[in-house]
Every structure is written in structure tokens, then in C-alpha cells.
N, C-alpha and C positions, 0 to 999 in steps of 0.2 A: 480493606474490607468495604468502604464506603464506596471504591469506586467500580468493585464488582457488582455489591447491590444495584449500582448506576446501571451499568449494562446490562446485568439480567434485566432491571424495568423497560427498557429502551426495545430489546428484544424481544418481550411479550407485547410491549403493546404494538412494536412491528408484525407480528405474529396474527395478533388480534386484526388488526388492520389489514390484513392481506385476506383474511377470508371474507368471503361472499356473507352479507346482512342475512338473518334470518327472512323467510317471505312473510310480506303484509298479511293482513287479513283478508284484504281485496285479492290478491295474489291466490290465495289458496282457496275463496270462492270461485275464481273463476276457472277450477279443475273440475267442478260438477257443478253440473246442470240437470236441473228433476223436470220429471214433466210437469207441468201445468203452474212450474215456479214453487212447489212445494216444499216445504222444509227439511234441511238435512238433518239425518238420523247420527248421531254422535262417532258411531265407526263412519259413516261417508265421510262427514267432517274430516273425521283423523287421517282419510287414506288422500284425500283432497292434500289434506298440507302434506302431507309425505311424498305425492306428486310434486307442489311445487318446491316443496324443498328440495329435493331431486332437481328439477329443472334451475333449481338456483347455483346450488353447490356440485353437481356432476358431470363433467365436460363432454362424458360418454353420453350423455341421456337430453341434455342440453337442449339441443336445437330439434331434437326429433318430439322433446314434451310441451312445446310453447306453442303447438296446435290442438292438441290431444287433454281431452276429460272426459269423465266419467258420467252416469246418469245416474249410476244406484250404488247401492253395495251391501251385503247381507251374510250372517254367518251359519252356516251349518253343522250341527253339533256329529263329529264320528262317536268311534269308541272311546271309551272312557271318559275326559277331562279334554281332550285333541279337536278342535276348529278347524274347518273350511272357512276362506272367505270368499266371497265372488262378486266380483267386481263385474259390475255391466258397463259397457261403453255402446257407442253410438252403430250403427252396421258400418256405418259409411267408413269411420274410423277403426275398422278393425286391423282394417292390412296395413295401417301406418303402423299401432300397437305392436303388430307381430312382427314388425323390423326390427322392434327393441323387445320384443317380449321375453326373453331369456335372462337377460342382464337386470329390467326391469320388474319381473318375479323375485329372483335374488335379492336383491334390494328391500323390497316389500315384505319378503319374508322376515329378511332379518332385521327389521323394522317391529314387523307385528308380531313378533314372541314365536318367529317359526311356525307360524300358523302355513297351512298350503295354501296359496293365491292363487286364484284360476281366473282368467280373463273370458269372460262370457258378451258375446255378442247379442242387442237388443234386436228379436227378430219379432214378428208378428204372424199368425198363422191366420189365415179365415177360411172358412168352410166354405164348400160350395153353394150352400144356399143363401149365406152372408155375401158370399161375392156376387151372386143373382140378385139380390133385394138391393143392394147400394146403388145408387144412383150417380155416386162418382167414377162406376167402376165399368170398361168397356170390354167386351173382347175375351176372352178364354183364360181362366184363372192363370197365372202363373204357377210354374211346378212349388215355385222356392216359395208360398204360402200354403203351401199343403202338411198337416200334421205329419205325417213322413218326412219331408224334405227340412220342415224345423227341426224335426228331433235327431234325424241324422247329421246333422248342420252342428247341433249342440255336441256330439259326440266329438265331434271335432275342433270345435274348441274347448272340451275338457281336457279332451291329451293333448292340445297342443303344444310342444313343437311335434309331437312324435306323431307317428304314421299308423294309422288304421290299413294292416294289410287284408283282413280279412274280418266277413262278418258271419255268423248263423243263428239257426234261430233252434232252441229246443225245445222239445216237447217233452212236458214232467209228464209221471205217470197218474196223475191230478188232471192231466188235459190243459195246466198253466201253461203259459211260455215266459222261457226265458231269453234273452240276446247273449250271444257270446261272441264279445269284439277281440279279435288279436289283433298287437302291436306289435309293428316291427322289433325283430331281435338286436338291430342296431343300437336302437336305444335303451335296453334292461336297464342298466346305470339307471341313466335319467328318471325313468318310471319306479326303480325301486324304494318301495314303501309309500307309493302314490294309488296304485291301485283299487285297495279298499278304499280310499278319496274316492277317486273316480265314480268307481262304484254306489256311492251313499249319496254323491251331488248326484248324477244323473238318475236315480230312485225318488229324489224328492223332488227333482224338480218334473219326471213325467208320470213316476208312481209306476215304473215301470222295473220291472227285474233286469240287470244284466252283471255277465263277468267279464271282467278282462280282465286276459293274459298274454303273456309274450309267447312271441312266434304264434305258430301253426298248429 
């Protein structure tokens, strides 16, 4: 008996020893960075070390996260008791993100109690008369800062990985409008029960009506 107890112990603490240290505190600061140095909000905190714990211990996620953090993060309430989170990152860093963003949602969800994880890119929009008045600014507004070009921009990385095949626009009998985005029929799976997500983050963040649905 004495000399199983021996090697069960011998075993775990081989066990123990072969997995990667939990990350520092330095380590999981430097997954987000706020503007202006400002303080992390207790979800950014948690989703920071969930990054680098990832990048510690996931061999799949590994080398692709020891570039890549975040700016912000913030929850949004759906139906019932059910959370959105949305993760902002850098623009620059978006198309690294969405190399891993599949595997890297997975993880995060079943991290954060299955909450839906949406990967939002930090964009900035300026008006025409903003971009005339600045004195840093030369030359003919670009498209990609026009409130159109941001909020169609966002659409796209809400559903990301999936495909925005089609868009329109309708007319309630109020004179409202609403946006109606279809998504490729390829992906139904993927998007099913995401939807109303969808839905409820792109409302609150332009206060704008839209549905998505699959296909045409």
C-alpha cells in the first residue's frame, strides 16, 4: 500500500509539473490596453486573463495571442437573464483576431458562463464638417469614416465568421425604417440562436432597427 501511495504522489506532482504556470498579473495586463491609460472595468480584467491564460496553456491559440489585446469590453443585457459580451480590439488587429476568431469565441464562451462573445472592431466615424474644421486632416474625407461605412463595417463583425449576402431596407407603415440583413444559408448552424444577439447589439450600439435572417 505504502508503495502505491509512493507513486500515485510521484505522478501528480509529474502531472502538476508538466502543465504551463497560471499567467502573471503583468501577463494578463498586458492583453488590454484603454485609451488614455484608464482603468480596467472588472469584466475587461477577467477577459484579459482569459486571454493570457489561453495564450499560456493552448497550443492552438498560442503564438497567434502573444501579439493581440484588447481595448474595452462591455456587456449587453438580451432577453431574460442572457448576456452579450463585446470585446473591442484595436482595427489594426482585427484581421489577426479573425484568424483565430472561431476557436477563440469557443473558448471565451465557455469560459464566461456561455455568454455570446462578439469581437468588435475600434472604428471612428467623423463627419464632414469635423473632417473640414481639423487641421490635421487633408484631402477628401475617406469613405471608411462615414456613419454608413462604420455601421456597415459593425454589421460585419457581428456576424462574423458568417456572410452578409444580402441587405434592404424597409418601410413600416409608421414611415420608420428598418434594415433587413440576410445571411448566408451556409452557415444556419453556426448562427442558430444568435440572431436575436445580433439583433439587440447592433440596436444598442446605433439605436437602429434591424432583422436578420438566413438566406434570401
Amino acid at each position: 500500500m505504502a508503495e502505491l501511495l509512493h507513486f500515485s504522489a510521484r505522478q501528480t506532482h509529474a502531472h502538476a509539473a508538466s502543465r504551463s504556470p497560471p499567467p502573471t498579473t503583468t501577463q494578463s495586463k498586458s492583453k488590454i490596453v484603454k485609451k488614455d491609460g484608464a482603468a480596467a472595468t472588472e469584466l475587461e480584467t477577467r477577459i484579459a486573463a482569459e486571454l493570457a491564460n489561453l495564450e499560456a496553456n493552448n497550443a492552438a491559440l498560442k503564438e497567434d495571442l502573444k501579439s493581440l489585446y484588447i481595448n474595452a469590453a462591455r456587456e449587453v443585457e438580451l432577453d431574460g437573464a442572457r448576456k452579450a459580451i463585446l470585446v473591442f480590439v484595436p482595427f489594426p488587429l482585427l484581421a489577426d483576431f479573425r484568424k483565430i476568431q472561431k476557436t477563440l469565441i469557443e473558448e471565451l464562451e465557455k469560459k464566461l458562463g456561455g455568454s455570446h462573445v462578439l469581437i468588435i472592431a475600434n472604428r471612428t466615424m467623423i463627419s464632414s464638417e469635423g473632417w473640414a474644421r481639423n487641421t490635421k486632416f487633408s484631402g477628401v474625407r475617406p469613405r471608411s469614416r462615414t456613419l454608413k461605412a462604420v455601421q456597415d463595417s459593425l454589421l460585419d463583425d457581428i456576424v462574423f465568421p458568417t456572410e452578409i449576402v444580402g441587405k434592404r431596407i424597409r418601410v413600416r407603415v409608421d414611415g420608420s425604417r428598418m434594415l433587413k440583413v440576410h445571411l448566408s444559408p451556409k452557415d444556419a448552424n453556426a448562427v442558430e440562436g444568435k440572431t436575436e444577439t445580433f439583433k439587440t447589439v447592433y440596436n444598442k450600439l446605433t439605436h437602429k432597427a434591424v432583422e436578420f435572417v438566413v438566406g434570401h
